[in-house]
DSSP file (Angstrom, degrees, kcal/mol; ACC not computed):
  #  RESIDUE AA STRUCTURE BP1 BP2  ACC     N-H-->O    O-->H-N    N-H-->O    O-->H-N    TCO  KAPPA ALPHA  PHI   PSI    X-CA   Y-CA   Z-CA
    1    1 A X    >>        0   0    0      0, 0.0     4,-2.7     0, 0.0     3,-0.5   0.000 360.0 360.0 360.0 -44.6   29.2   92.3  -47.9
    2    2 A X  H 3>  +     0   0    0      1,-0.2     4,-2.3     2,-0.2     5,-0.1   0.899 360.0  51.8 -46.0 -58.5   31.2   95.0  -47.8
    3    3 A X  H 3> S+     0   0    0      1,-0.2     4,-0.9     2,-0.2    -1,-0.2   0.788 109.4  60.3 -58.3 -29.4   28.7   97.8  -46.8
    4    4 A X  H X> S+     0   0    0     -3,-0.5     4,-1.1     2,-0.2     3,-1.1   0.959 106.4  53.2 -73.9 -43.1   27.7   94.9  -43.5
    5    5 A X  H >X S+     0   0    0     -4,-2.7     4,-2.9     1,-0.3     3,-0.6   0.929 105.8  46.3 -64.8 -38.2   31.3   95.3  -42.5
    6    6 A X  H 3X S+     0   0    0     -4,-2.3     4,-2.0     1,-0.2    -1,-0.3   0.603 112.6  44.6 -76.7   2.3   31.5   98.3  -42.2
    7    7 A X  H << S+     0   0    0     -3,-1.1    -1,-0.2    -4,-0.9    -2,-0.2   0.109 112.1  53.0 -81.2 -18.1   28.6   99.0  -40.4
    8    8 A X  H XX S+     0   0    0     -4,-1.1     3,-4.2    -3,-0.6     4,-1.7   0.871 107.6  57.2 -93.6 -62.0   29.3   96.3  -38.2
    9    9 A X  H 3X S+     0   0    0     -4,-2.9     4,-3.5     1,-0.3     3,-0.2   0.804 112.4  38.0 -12.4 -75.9   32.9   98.0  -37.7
   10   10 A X  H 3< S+     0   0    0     -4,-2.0     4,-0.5     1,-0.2    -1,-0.3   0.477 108.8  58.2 -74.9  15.4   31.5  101.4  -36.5
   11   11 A X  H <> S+     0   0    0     -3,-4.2     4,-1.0     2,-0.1    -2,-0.2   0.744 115.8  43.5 -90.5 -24.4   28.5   99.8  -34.4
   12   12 A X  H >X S+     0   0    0     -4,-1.7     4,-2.2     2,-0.2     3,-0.9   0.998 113.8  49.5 -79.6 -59.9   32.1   98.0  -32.6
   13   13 A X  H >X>S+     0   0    0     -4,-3.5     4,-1.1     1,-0.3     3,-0.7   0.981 115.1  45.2 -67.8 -41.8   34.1  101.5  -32.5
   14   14 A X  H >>5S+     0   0    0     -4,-0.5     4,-1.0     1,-0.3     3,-0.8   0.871 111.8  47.0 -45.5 -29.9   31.0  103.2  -30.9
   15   15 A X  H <X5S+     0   0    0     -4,-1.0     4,-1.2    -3,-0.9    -1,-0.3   0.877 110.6  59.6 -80.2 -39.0   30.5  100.7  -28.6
   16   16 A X  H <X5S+     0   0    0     -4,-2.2     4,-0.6    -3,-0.7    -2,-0.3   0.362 108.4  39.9 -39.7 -31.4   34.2  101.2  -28.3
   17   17 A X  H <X5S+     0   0    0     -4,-1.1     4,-0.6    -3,-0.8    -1,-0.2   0.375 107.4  59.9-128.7 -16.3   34.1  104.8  -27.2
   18   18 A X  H ><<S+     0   0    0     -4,-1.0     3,-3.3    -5,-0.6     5,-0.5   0.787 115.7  39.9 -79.1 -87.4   30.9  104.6  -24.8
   19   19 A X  H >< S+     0   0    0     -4,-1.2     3,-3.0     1,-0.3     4,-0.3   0.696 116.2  48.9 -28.2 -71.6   33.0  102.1  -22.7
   20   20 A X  H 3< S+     0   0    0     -4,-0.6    -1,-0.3     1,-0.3    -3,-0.1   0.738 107.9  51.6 -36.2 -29.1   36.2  103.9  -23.0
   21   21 A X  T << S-     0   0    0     -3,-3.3    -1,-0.3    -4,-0.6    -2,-0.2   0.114 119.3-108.7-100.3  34.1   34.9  107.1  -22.1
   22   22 A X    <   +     0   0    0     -3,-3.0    -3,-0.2    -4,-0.2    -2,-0.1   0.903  57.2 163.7  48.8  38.6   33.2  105.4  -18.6
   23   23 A X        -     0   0    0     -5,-0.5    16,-3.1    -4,-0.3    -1,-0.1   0.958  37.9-149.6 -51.0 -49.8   29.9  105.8  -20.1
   24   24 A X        +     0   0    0     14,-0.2    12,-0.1     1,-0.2     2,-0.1   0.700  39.1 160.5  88.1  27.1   28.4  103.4  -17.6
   25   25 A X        -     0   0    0      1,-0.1     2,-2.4     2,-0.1    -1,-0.2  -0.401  52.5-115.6 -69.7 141.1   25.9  102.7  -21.0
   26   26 A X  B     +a  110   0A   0     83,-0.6    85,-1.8    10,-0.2     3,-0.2  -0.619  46.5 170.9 -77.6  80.6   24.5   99.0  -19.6
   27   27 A X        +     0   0    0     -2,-2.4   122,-0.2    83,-0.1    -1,-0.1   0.148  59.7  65.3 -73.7  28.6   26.0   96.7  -22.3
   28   28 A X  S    S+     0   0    0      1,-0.1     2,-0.2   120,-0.1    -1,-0.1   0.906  90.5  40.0-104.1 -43.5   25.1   93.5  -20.3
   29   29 A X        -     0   0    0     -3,-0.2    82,-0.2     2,-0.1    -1,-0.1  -0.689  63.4-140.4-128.8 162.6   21.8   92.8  -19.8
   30   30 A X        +     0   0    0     -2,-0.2     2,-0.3    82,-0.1    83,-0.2   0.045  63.5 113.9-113.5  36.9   18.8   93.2  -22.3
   31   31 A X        -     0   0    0      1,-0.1    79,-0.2    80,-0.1     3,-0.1  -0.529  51.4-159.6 -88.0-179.5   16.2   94.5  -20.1
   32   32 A X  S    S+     0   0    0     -2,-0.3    75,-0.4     1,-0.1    -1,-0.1   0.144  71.9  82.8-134.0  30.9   15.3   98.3  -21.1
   33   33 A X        +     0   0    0     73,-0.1    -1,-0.1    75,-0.1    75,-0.1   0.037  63.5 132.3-122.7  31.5   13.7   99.8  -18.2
   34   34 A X        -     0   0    0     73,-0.3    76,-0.1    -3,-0.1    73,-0.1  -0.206  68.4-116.5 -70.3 160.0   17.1  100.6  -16.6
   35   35 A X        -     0   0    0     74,-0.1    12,-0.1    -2,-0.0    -1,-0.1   0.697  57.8 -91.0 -79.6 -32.7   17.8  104.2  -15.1
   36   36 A X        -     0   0    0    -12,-0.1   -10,-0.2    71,-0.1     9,-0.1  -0.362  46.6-128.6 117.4 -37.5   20.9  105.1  -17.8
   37   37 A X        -     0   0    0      1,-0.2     2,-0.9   -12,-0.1    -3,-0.0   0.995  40.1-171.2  62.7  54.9   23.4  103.5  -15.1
   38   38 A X        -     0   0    0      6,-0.1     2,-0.3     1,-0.0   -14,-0.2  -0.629   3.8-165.9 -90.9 132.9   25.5  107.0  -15.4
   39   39 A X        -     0   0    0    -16,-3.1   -14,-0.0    -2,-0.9     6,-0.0  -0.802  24.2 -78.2-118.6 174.6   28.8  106.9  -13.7
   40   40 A X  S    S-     0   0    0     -2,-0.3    -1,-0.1     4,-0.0     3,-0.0   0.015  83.6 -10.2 -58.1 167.3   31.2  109.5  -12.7
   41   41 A X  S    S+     0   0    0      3,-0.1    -2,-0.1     2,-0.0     3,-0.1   0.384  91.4  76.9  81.9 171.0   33.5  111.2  -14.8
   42   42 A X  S    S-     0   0    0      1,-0.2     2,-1.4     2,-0.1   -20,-0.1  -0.164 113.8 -45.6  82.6 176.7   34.6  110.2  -18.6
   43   43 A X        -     0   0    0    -25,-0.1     2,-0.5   -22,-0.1    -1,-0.2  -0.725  68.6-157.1 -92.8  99.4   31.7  111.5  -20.8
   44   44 A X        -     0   0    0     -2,-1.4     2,-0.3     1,-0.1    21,-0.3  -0.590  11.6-123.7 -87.4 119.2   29.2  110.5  -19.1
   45   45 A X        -     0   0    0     -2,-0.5     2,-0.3    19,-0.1    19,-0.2  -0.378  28.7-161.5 -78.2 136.9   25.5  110.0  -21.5
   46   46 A X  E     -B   63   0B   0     17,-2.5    17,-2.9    -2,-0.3   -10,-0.1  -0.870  31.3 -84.1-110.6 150.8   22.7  112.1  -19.7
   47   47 A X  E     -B   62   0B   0     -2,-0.3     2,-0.4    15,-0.2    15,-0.2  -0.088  43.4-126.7 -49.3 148.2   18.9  111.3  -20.5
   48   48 A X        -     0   0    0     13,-2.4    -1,-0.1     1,-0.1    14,-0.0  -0.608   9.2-144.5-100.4-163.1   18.0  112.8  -23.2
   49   49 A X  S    S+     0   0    0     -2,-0.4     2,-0.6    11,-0.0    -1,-0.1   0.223  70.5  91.0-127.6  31.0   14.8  115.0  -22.9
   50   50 A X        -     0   0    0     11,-0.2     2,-0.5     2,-0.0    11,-0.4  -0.985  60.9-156.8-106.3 120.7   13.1  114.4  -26.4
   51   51 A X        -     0   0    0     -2,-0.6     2,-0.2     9,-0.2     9,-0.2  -0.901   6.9-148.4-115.3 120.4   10.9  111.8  -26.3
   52   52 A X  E     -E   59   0C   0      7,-1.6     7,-3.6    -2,-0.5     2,-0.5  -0.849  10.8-139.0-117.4 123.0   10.3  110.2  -30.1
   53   53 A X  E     +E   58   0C   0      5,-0.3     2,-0.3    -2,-0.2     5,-0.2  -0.771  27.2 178.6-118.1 115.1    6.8  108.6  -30.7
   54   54 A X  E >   -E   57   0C   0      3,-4.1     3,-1.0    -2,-0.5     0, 0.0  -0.787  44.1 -98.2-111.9 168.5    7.5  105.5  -32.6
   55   55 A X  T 3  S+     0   0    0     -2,-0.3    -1,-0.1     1,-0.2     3,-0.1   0.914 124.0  45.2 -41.0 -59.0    4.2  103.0  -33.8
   56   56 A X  T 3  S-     0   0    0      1,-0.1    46,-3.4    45,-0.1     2,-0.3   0.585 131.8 -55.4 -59.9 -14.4    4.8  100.7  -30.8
   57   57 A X  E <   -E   54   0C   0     -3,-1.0    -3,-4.1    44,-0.2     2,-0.4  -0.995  63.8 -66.0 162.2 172.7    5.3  103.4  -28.1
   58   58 A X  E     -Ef  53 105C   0     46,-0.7    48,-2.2    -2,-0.3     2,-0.4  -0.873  51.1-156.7-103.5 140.9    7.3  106.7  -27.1
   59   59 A X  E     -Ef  52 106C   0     -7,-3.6    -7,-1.6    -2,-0.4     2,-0.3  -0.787  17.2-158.7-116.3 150.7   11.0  106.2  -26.4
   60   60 A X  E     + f   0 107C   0     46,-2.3    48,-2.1    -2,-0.4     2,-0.2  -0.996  19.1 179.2-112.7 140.6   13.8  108.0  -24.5
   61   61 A X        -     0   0    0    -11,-0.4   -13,-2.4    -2,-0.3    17,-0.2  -0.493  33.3 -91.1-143.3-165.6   17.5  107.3  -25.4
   62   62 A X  E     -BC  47  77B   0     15,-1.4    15,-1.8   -15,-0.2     2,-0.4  -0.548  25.1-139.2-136.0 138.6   20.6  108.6  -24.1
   63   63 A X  E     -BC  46  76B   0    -17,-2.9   -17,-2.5    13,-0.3     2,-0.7  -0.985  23.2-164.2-110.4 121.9   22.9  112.2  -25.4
   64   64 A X  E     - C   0  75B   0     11,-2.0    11,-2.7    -2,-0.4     2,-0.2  -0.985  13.4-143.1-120.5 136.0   26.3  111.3  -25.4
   65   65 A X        -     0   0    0     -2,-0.7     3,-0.2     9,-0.3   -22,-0.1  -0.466   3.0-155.4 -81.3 125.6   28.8  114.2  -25.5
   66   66 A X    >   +     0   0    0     -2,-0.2     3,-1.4     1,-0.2     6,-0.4  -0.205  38.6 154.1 -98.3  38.7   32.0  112.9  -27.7
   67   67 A X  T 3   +     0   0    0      1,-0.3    -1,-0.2     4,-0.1   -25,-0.0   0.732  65.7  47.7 -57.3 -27.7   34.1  115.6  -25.7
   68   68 A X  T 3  S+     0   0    0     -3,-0.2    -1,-0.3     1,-0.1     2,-0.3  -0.326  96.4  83.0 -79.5  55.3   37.5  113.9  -26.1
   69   69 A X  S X  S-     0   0    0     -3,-1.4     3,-2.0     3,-0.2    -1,-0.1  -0.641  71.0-161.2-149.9  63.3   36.7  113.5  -29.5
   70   70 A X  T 3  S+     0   0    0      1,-0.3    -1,-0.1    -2,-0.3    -4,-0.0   0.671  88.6  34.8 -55.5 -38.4   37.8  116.9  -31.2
   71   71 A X  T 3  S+     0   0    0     -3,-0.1     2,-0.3     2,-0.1    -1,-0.3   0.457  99.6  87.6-121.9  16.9   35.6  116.4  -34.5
   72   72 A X    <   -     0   0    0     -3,-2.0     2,-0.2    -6,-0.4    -3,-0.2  -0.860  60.2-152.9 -98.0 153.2   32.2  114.4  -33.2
   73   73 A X        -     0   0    0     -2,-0.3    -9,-0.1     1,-0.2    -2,-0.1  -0.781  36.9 -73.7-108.6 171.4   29.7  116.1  -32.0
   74   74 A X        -     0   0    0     -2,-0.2    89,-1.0     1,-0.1     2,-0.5   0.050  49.0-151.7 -63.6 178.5   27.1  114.4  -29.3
   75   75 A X  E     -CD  64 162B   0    -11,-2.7   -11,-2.0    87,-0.2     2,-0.7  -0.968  14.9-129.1-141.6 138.2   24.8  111.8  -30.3
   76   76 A X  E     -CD  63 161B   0     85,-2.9    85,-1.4    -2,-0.5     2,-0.6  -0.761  29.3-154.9 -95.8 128.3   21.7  110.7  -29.3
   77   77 A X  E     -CD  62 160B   0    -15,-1.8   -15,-1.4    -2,-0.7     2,-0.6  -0.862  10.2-161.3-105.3 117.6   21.7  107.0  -28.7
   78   78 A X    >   -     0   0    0     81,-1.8     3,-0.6    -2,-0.6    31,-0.2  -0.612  19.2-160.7 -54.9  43.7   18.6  104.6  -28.8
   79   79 A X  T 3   -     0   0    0     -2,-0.6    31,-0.5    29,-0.6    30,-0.2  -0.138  52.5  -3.9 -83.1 143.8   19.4  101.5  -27.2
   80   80 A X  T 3   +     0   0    0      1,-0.2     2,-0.6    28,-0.2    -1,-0.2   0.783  69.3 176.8  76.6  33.3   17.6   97.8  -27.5
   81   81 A X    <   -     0   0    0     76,-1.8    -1,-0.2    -3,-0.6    77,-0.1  -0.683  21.8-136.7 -47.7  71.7   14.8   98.7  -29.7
   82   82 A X        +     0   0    0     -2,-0.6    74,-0.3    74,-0.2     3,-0.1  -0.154  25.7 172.4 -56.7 145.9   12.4   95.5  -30.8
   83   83 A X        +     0   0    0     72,-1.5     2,-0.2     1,-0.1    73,-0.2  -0.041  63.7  24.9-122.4  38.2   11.7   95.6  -34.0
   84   84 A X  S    S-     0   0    0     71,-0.4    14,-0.2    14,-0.2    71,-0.1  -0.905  91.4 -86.5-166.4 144.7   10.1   92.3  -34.2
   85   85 A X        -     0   0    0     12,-2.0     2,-0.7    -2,-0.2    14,-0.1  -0.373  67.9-101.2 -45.1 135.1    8.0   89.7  -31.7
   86   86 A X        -     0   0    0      1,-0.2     2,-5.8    67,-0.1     5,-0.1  -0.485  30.5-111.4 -81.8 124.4   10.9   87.9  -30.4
   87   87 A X  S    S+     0   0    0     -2,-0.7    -1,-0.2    65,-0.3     7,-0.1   0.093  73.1 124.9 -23.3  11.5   11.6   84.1  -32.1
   88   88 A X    >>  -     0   0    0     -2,-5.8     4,-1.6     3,-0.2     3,-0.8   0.049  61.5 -15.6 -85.2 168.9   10.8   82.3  -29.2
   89   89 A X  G >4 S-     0   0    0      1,-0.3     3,-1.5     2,-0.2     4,-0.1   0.144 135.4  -4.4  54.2-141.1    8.4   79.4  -28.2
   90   90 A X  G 34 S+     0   0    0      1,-0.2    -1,-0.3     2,-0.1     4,-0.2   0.738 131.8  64.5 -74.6  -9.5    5.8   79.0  -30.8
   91   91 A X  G X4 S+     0   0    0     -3,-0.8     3,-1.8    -5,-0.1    -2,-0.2   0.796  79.1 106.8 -74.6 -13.6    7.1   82.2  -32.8
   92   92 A X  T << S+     0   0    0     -4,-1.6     2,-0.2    -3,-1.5    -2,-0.1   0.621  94.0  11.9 -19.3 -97.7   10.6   79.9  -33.4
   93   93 A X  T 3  S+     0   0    0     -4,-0.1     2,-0.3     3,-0.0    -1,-0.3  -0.222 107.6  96.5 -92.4  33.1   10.0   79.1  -36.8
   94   94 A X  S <  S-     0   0    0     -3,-1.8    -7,-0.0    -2,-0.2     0, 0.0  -0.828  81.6 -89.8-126.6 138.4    7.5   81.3  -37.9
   95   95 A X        -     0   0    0     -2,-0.3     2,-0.2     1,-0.1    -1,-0.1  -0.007  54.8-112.6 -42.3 139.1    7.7   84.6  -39.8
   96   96 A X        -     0   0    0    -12,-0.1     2,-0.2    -3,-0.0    -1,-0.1  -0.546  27.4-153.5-107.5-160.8    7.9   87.2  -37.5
   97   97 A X        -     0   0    0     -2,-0.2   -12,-2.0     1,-0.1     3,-0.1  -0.820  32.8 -66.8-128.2 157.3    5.5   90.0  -36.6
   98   98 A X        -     0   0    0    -14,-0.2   -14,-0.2    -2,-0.2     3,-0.1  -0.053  59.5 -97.4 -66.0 127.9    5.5   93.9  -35.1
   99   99 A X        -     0   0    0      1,-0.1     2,-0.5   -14,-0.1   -14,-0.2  -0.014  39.7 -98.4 -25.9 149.1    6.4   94.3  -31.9
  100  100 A X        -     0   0    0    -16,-0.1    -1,-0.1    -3,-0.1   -18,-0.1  -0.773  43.6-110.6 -67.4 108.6    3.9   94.7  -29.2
  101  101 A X        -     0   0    0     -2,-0.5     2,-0.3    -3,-0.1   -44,-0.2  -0.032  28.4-139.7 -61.2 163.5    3.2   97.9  -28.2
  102  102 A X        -     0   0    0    -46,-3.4     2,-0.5     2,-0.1   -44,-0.3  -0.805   7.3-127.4-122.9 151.3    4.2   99.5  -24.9
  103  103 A X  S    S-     0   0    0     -2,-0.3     2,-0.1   -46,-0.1   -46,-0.1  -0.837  75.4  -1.4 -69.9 108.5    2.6  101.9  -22.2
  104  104 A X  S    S-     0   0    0     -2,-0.5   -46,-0.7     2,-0.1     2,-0.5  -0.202 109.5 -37.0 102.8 176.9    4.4  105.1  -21.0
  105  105 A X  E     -f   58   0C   0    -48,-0.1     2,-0.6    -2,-0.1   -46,-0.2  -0.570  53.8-132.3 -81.1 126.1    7.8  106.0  -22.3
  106  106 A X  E     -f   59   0C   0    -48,-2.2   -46,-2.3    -2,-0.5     2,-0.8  -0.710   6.7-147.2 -44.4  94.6   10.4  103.6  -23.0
  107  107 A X  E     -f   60   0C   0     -2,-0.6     2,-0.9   -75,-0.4   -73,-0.3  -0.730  14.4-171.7-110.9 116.6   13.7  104.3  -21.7
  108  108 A X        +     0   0    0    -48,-2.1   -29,-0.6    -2,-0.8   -28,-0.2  -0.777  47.9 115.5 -96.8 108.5   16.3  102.7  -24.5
  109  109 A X        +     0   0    0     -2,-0.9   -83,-0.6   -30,-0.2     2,-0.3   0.337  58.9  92.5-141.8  -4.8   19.9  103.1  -22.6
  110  110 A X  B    S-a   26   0A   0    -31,-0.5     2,-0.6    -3,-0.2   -83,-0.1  -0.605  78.1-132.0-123.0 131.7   20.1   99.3  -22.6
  111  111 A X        -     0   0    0    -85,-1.8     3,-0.1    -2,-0.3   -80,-0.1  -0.757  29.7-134.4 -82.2 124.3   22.0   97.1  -25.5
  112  112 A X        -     0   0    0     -2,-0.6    42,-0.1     1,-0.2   -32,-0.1  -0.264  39.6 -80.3 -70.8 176.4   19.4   94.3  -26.3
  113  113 A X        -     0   0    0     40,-0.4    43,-0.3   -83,-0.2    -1,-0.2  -0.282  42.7-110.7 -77.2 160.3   21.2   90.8  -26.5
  114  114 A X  E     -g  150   0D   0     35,-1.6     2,-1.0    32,-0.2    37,-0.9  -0.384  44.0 -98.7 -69.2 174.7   23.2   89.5  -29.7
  115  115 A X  E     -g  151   0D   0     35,-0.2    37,-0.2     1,-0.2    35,-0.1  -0.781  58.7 -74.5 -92.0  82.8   21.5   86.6  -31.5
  116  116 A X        +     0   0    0     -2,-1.0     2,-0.2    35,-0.6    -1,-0.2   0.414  63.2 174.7  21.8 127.0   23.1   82.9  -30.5
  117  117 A X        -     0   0    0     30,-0.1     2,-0.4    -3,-0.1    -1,-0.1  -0.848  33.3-137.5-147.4 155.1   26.5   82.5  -32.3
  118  118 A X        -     0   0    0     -2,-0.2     2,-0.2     2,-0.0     0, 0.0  -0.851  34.9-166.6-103.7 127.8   29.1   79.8  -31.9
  119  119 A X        -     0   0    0     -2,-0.4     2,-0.6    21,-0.0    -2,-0.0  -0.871  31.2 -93.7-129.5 174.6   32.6   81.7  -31.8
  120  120 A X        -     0   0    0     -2,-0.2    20,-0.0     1,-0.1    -2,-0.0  -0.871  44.9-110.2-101.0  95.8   35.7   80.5  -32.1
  121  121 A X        +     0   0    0     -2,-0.6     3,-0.1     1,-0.1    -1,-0.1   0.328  41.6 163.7 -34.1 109.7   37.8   79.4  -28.2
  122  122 A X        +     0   0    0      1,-0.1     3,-0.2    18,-0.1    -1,-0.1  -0.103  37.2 105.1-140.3  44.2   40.5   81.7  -27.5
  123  123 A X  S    S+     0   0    0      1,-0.2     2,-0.2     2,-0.1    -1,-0.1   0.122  81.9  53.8-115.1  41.6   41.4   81.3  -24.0
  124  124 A X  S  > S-     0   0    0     -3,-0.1     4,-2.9     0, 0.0    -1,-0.2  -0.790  77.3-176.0-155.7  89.6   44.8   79.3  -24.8
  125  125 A X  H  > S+     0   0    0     -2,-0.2     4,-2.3     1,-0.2     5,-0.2   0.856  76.3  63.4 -71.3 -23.4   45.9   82.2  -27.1
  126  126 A X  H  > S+     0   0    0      2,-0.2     4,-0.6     1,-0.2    -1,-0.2   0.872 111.1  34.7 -68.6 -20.8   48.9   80.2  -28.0
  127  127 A X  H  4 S+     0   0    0      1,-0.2    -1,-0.2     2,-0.2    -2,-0.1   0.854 111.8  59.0 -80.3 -30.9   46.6   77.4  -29.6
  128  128 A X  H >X S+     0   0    0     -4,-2.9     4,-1.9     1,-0.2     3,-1.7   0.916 103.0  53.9 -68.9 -32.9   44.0   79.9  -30.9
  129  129 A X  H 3< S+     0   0    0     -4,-2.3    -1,-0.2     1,-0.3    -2,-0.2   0.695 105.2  58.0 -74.0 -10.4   47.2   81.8  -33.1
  130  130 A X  T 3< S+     0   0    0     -4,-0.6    -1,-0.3    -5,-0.2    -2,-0.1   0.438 114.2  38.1 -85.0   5.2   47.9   77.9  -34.7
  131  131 A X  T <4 S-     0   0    0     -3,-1.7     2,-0.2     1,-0.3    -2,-0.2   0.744 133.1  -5.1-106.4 -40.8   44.2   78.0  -35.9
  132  132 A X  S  < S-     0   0    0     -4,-1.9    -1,-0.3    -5,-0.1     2,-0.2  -0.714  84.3 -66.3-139.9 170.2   43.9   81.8  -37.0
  133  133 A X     >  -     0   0    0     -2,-0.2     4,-1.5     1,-0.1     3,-0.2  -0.549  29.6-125.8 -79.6 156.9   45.7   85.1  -37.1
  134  134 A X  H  > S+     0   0    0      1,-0.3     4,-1.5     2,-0.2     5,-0.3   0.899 113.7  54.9 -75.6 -31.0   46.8   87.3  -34.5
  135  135 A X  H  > S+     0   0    0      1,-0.3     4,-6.9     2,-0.2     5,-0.3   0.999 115.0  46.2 -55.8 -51.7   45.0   90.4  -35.9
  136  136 A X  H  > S+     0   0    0     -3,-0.2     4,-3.1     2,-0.2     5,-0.4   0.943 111.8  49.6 -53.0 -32.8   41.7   87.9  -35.7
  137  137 A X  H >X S+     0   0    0     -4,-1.5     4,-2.5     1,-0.2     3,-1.1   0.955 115.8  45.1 -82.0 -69.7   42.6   86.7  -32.1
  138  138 A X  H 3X S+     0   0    0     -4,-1.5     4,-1.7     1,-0.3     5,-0.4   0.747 110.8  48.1  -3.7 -76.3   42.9   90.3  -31.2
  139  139 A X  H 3< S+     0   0    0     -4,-6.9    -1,-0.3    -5,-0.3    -2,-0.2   0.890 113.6  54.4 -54.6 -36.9   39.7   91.6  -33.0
  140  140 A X  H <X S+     0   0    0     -4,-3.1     4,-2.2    -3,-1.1    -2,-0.2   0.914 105.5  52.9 -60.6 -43.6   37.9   88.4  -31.1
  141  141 A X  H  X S+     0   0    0     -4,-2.5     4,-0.7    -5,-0.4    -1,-0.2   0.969 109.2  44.9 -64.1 -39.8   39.1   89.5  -28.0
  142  142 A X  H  < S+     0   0    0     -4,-1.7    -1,-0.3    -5,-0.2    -2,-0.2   0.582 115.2  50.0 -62.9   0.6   37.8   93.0  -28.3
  143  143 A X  H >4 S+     0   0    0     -5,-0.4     3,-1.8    -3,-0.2     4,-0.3   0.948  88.9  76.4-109.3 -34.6   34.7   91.9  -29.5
  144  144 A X  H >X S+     0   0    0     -4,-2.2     3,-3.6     1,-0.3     2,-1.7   0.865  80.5  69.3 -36.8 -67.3   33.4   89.1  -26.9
  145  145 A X  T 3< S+     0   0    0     -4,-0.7    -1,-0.3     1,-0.3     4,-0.1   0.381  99.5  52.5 -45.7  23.5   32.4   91.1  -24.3
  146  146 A X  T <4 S+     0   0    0     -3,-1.8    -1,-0.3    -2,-1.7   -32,-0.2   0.223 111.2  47.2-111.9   7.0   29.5   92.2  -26.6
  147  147 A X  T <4 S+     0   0    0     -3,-3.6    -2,-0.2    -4,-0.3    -3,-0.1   0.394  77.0  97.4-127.4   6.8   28.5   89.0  -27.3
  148  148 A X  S  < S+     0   0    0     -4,-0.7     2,-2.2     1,-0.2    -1,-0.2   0.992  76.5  61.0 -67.6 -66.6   28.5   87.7  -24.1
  149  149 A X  S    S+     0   0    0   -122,-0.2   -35,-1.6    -4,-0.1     2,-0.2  -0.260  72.5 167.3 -50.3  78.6   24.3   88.2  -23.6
  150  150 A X  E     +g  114   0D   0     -2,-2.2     2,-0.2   -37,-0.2   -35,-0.2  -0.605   9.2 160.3 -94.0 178.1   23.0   86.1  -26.4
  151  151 A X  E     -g  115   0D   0    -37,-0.9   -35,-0.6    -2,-0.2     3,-0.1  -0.845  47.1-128.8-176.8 143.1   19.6   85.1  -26.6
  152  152 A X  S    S+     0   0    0      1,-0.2     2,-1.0    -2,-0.2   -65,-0.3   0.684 106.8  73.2 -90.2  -5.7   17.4   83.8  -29.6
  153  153 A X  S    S+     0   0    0      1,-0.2   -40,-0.4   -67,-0.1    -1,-0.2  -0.608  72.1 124.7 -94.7  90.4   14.9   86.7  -28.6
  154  154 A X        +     0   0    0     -2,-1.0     2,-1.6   -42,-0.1    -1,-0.2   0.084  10.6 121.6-117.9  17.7   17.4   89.3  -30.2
  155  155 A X        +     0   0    0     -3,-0.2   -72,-1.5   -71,-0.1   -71,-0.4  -0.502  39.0 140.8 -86.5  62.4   15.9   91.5  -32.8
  156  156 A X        -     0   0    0     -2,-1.6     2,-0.5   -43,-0.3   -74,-0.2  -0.724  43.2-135.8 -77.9 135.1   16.6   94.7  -31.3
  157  157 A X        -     0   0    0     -2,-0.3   -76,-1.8   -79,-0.1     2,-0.4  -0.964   9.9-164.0-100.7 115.3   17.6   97.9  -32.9
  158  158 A X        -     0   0    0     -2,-0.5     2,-0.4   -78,-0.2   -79,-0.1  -0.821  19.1-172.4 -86.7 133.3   20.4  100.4  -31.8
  159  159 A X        -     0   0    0     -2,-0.4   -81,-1.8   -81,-0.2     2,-0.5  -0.920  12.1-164.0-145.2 138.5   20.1  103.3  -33.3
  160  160 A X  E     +D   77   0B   0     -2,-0.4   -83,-0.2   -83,-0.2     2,-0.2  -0.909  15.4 160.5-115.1  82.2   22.4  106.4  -33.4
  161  161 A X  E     -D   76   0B   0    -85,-1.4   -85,-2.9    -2,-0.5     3,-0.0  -0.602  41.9 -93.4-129.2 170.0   21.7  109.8  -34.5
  162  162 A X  E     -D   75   0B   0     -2,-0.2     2,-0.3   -87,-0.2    -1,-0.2  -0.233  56.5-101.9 -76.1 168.2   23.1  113.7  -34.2
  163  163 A X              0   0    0    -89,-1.0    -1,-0.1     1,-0.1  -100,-0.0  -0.730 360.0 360.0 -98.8 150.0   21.3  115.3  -31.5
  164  164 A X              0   0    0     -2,-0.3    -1,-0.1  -114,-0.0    -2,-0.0   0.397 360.0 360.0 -98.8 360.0   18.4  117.8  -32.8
């Protein structure tokens, strides 16, 4: 349980530091054939130009320079990566199966959606601190805009690695 939090923890602060730094990384929508959506300024993720040949297809992700960040170096980012037919329709309840492979390169810059969750109402913060604690109402607040795109087709993979 321990090893999920933290892991959940740095997927947050990363997500944390592409926004902050004006990535323009598309955390909204879960399509994946988006441009990169770079905007000015801030460390801004450039394509990368290694293209990674995975079973389903070849993919292109995103180098993001950690330049206010004195001890990261960049990372290449993978965004919205199925790694399963998505749960839907007749697949609901049913084990699931490998993705469907794709034609041409993939471009992963796009966060797939989160998985349906019920979260807890905190837009009357004074009633939400009589339920819970402020550190939680805090962390909820930072964390909702991630969760806003749910979807039950959500089995996507982000994945994060040093640049080669």
């Amino acid at each position: 349980l321990l090893r999920y939090w933290i892991q959940l923890l740095q997927f947050v602060t990363v997500l944390h530091v592409l926004n902050a730094h004006g990535t323009g990384v598309n955390t909204a929508s879960a399509n994946s054939g988006g441009s990169g959506g770079n905007s000015a300024g801030g460390n801004t993720p450039l394509m990368s130009t290694r293209i990674v040949q995975t079973r389903c297809g070849k993919l292109q992700g995103l180098v993001l320079p950690m330049e206010n960040q004195r001890h990261l170096k960049p990372v290449e980012v993978f965004l919205g990566i199925p790694y399963a037919t998505p749960p839907v329709g007749s697949n609901r309840f049913s084990p699931t199966r490998a993705p469907s492979p794709w034609d041409g390169v993939r471009i992963a810059d796009t966060l797939g959606p989160v998985c349906p969750q019920r979260l807890p109402d905190i837009s009357n913060e004074t009633a939400a601190l009589e339920r819970m604690p402020k550190g939680r109402v805090e962390y909820l607040k930072r964390l909702l805009p991630y969760l806003k795109n749910q979807s039950e087709d959500c089995l996507y993979l982000n994945i994060y690695t040093p640049v080669q």
